[in-house]
N, CA, C and O atoms as a MOPAC input file, in Angstrom:
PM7 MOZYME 1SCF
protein

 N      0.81200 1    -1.20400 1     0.00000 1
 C      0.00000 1     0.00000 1     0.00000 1
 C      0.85000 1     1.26200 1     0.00000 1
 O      0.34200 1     2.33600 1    -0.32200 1
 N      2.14600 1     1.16400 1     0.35600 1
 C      2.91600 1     2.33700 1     0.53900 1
 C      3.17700 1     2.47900 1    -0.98300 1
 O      3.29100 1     3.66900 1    -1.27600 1
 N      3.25400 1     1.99700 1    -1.59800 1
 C      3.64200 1     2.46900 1    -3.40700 1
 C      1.75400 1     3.28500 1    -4.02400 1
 O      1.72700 1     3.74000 1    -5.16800 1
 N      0.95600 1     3.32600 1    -3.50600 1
 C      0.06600 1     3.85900 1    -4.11900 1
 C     -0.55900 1     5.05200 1    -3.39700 1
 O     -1.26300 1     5.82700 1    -4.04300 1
 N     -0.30300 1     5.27800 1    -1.85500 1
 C     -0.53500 1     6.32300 1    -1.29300 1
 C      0.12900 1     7.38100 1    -1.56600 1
 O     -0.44300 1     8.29500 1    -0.97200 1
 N      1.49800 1     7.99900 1    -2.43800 1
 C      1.70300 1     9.14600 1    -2.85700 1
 C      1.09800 1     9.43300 1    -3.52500 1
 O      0.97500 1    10.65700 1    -3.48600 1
 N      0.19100 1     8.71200 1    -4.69800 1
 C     -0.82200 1     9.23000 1    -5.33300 1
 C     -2.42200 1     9.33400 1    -5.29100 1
 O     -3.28600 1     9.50400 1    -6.15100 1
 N     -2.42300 1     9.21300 1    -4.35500 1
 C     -3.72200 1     9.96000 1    -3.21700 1
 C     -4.75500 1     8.54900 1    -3.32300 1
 O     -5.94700 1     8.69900 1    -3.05800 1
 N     -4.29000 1     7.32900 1    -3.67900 1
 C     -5.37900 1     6.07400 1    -3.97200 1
 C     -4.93500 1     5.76400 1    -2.16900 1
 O     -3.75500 1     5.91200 1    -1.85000 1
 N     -5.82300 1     5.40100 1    -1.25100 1
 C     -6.25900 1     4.14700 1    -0.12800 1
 C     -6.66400 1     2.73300 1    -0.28100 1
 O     -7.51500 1     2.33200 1    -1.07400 1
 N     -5.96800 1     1.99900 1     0.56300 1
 C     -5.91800 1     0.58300 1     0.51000 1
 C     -6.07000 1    -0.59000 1     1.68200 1
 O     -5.07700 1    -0.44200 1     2.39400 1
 N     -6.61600 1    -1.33800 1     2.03300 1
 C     -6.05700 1    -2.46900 1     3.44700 1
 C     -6.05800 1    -3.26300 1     2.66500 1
 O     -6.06800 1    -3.40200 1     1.44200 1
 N     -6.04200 1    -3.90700 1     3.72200 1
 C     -4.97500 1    -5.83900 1     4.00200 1
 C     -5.92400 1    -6.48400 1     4.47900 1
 O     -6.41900 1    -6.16600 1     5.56000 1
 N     -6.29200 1    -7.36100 1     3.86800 1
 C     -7.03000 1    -8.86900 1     4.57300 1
 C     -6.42800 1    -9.88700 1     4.47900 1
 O     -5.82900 1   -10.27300 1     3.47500 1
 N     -6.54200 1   -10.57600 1     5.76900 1
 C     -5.67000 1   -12.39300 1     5.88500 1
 C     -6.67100 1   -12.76200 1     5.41800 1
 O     -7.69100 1   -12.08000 1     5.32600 1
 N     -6.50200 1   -14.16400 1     4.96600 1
 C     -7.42300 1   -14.95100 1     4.53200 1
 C     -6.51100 1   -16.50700 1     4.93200 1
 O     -5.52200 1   -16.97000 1     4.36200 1
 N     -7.33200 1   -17.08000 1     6.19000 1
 C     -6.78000 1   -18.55000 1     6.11200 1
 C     -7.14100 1   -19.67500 1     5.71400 1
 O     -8.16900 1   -20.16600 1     6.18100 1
 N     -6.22200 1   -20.50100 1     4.55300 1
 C     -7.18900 1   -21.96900 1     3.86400 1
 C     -7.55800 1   -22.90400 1     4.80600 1
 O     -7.29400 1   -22.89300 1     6.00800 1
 N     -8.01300 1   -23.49000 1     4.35000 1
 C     -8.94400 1   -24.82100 1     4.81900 1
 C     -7.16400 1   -25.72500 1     5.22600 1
 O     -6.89900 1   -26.60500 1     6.04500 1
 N     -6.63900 1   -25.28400 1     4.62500 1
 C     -5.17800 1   -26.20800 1     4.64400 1
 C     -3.98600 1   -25.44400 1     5.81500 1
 O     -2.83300 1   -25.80500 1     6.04700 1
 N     -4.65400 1   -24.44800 1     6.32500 1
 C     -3.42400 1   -23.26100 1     7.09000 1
 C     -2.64100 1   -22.68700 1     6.39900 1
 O     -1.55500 1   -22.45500 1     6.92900 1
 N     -2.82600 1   -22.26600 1     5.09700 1
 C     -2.19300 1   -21.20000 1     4.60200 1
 C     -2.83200 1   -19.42900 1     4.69600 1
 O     -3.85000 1   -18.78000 1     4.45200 1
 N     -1.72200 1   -19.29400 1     5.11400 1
 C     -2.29900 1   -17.36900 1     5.23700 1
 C     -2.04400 1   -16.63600 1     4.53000 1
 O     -0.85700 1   -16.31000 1     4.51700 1
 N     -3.29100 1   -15.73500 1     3.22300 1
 C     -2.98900 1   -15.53300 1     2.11700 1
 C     -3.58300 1   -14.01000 1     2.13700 1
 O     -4.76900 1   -13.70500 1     2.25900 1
 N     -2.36500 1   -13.04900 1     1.97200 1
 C     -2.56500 1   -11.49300 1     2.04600 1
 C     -3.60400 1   -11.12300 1     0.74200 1
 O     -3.41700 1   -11.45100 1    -0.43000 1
 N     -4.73600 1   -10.35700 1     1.28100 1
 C     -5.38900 1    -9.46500 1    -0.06800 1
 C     -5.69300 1    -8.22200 1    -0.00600 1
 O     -6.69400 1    -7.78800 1     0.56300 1
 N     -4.69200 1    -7.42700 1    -0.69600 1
 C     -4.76300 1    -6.46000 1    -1.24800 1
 C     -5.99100 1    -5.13500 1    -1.52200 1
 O     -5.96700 1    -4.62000 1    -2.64000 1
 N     -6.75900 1    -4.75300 1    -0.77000 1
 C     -7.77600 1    -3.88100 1    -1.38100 1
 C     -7.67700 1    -2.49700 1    -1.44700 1
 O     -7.80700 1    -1.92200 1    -0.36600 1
 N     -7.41300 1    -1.57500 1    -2.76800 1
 C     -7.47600 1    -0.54300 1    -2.90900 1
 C     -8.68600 1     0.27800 1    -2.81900 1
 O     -9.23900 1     0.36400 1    -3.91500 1
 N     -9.23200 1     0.85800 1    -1.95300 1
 C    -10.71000 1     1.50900 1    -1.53600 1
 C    -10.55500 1     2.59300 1    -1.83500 1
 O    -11.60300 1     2.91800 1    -1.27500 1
 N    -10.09000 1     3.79700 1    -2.34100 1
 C    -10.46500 1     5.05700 1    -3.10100 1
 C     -9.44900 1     4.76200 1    -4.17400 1
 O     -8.62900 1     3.86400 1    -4.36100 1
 N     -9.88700 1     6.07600 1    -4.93300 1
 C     -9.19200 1     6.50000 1    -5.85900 1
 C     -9.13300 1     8.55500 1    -5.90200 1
 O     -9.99500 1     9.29900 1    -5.43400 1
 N     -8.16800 1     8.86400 1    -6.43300 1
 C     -8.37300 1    10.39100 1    -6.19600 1
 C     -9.08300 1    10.83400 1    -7.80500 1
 O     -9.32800 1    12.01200 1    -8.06500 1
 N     -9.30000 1     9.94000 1    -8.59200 1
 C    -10.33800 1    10.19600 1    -9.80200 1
 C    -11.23100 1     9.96000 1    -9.71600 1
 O    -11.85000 1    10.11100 1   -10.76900 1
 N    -12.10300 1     9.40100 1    -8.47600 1
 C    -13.59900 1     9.31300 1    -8.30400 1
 C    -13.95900 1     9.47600 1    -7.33600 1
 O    -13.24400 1     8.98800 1    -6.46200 1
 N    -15.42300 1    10.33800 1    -6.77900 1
 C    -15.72700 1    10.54800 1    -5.57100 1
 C    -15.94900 1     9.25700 1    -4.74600 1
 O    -16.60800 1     8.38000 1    -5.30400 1
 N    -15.52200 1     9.03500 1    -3.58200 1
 C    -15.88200 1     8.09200 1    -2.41600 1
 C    -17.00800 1     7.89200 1    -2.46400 1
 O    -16.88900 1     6.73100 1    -2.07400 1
 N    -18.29600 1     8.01900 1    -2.63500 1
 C    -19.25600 1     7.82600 1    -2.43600 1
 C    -20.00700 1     7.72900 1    -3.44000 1
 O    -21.19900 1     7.99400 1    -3.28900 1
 N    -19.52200 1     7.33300 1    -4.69900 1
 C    -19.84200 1     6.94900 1    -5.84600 1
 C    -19.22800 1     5.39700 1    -5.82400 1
 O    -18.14500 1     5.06200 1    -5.34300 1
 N    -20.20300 1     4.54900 1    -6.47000 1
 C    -20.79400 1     3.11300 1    -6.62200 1
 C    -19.73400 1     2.58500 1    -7.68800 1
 O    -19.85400 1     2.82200 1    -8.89000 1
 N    -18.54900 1     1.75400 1    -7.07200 1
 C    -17.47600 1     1.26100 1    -8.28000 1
 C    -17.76200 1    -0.49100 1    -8.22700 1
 O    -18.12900 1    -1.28700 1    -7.36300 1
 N    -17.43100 1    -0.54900 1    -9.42900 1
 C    -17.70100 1    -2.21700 1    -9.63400 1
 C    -16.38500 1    -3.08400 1    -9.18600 1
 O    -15.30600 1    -2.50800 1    -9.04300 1
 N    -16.47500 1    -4.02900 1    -9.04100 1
 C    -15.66200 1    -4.93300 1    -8.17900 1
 C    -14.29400 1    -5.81200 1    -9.53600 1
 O    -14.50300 1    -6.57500 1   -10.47900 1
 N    -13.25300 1    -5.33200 1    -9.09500 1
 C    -12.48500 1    -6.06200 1   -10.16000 1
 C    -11.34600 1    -6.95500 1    -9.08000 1
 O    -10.99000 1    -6.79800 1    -7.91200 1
 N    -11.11300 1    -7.66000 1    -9.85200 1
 C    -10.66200 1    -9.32600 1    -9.48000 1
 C     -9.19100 1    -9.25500 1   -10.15400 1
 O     -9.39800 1    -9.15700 1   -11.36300 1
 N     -7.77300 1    -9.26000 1    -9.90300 1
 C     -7.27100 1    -9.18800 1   -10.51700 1
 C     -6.15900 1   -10.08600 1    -9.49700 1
 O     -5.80700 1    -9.83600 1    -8.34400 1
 N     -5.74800 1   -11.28200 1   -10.45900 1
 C     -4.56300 1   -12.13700 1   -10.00100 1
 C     -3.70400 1   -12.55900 1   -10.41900 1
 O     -3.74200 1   -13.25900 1   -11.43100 1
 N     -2.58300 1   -12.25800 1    -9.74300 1
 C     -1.27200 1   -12.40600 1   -10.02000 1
 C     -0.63700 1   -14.24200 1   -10.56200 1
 O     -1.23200 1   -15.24900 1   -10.17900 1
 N      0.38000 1   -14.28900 1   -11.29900 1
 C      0.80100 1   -15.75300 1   -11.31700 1
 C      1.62700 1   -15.91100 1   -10.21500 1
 O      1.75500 1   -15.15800 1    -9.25000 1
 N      2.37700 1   -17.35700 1   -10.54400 1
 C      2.51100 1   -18.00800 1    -9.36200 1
 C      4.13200 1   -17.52200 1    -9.25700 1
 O      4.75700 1   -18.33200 1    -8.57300 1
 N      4.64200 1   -16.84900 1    -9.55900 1
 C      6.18000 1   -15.86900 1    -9.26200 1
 C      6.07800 1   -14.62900 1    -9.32700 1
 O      6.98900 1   -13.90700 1    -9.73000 1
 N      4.65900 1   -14.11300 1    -8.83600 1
 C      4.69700 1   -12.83100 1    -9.14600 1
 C      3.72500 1   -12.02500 1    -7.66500 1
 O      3.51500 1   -12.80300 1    -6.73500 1
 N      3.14200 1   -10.44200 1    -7.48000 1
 C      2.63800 1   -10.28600 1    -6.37400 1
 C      2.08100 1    -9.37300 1    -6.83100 1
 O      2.20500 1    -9.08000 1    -8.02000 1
 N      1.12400 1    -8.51600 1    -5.76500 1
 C      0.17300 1    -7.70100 1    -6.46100 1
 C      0.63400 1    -6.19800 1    -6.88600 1
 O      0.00600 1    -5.37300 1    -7.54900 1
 N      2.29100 1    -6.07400 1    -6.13200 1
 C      2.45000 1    -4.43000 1    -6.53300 1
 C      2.89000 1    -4.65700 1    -7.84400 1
 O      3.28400 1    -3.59800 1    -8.33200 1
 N      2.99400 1    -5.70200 1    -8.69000 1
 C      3.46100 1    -5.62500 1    -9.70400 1
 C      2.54000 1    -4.89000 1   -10.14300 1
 O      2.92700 1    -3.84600 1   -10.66900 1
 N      1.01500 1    -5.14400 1   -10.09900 1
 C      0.17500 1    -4.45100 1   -11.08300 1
 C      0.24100 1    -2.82300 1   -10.81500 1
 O     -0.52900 1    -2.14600 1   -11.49700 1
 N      1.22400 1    -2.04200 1    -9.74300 1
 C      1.17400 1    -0.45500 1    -9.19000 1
 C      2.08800 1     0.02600 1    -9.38500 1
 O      2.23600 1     1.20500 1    -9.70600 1
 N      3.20400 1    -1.07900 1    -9.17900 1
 C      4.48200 1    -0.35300 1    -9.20700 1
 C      4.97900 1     0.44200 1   -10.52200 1
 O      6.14400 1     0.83400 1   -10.57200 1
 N      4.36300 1     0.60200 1   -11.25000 1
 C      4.55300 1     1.53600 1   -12.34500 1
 C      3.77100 1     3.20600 1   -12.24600 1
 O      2.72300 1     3.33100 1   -11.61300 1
 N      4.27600 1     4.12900 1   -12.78300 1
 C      3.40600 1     5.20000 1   -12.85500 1
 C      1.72700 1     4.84500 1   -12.99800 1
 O      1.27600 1     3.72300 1   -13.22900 1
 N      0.93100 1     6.09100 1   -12.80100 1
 C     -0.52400 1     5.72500 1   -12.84300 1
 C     -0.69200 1     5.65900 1   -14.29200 1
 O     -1.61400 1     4.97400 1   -14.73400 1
 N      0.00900 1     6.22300 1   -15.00500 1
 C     -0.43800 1     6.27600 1   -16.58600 1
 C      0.10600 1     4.69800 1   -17.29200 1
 O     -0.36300 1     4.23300 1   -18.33100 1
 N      0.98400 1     4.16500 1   -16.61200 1
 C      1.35300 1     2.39600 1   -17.25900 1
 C      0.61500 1     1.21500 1   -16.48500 1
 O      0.40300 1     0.11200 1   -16.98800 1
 N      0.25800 1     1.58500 1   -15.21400 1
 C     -0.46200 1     0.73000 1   -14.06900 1
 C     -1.66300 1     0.64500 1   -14.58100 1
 O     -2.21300 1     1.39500 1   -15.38700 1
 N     -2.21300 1    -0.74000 1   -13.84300 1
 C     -3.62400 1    -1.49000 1   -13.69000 1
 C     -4.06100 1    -0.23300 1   -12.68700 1
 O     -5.17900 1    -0.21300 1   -12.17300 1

């Protein structure tokens, strides 16, 4: 979350534990500074492969980023 808060987007963290005891971090970005908070955004799903993590999809400027 620290790579997307200089550009005014908010985010948390949810654990999620499997049925098997694995503890699996998720990512949720909850604003954006291009749309009002209180305007109705649709839900996107976006997952990483299996050598890879989710700042990949941020760590770029906002104009090359997911």
């Amino acid at each position: 979350l620290d790579l997307i808060k200089p550009y005014g987007y908010t985010g948390e963290h949810h654990y999620v534990t499997t049925i098997d005891g694995y503890i699996l971090r998720i990512d949720r970005i909850t604003s954006s500074p291009l749309a009002p908070t209180n305007q109705e955004k649709p839900v996107v799903y976006i997952q990483h492969g299996l050598i890879s993590a989710s700042d990949h999809f941020v760590f770029w400027k906002r104009e090359t980023s997911l």
